[in-house]
C-alpha positions, 0 to 999 in steps of 0.5 A: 939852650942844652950845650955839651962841652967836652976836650982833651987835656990841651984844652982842659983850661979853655973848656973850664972857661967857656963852661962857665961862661956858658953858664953864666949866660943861662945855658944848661951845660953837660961837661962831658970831661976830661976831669982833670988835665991829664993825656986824654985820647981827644977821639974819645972825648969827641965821640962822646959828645957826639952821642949827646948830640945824636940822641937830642940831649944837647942842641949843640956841642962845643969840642976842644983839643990843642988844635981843634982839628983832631976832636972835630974829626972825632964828632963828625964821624957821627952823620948826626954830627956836623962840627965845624972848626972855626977861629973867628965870629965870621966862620962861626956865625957861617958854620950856622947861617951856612952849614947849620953846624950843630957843633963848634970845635976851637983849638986852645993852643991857637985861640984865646979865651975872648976869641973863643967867647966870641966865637961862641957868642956868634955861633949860637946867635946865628939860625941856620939860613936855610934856602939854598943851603938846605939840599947841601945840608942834607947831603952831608948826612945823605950823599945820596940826596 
């Protein structure tokens, strides 16, 4: 899989990580930055990742800032964009199976590096479900579904 990866410094460690990891597991990852730990604007790293998403250069996006909530704001003002925020495998695996998320952001001072593997690990093992699910999904983009 095609996955961007990008933070803000609060996260510059954690990304390290997953990057790698998520490079260790086969996957074509683009680092979208930061480049070094120093303050960063998170809105400018999530707007970026959201572009690569929108343009169909990553299939999916992994965004990280110190809570996750600010960068996952960033990414889904893009309507291309549909980033959950998640703390655990189960939320991760629903954003997919329910919201087919497209992007998962995490927050590095609340969750560790294994939680955040396995958060990973399930979003990217769960197809989206379909179903039900599909009219919702397309009314995230189009309200007027």
């Amino acid at each position: 899989m095609r996955i961007a990866i990008a933070s803000d410094h609060a996260a510059f460690d954690l990304k390290a990580e997953l990057r790698d990891y998520l490079i260790g597991l086969g996957h074509e990852v683009a680092d979208l930055g930061p480049e070094t730990a120093d303050r960063v604007d998170y809105p400018d790293f999530g707007y970026k990742l959201a572009a690569v998403i929108a343009d169909g250069t990553a299939q999916f996006g992994v965004a990280l800032c110190g809570s996750g909530i600010g960068i996952s704001i960033a990414v889904n003002r893009n309507p291309a964009c549909r980033c959950a925020r998640v703390d655990d495998p189960y939320s991760a695996a629903l954003a997919r199976e329910h919201n087919d998320a497209n992007c998962i952001a995490m927050g590095a001072r609340l969750t560790g590096v294994d939680m955040a593997k396995a958060c990973l690990d399930a979003f990217l093992s769960t197809p989206f479900g379909g179903g039900r699910h599909g009219p919702r999904v397309d009314k995230l983009s189009n309200p007027s579904c």
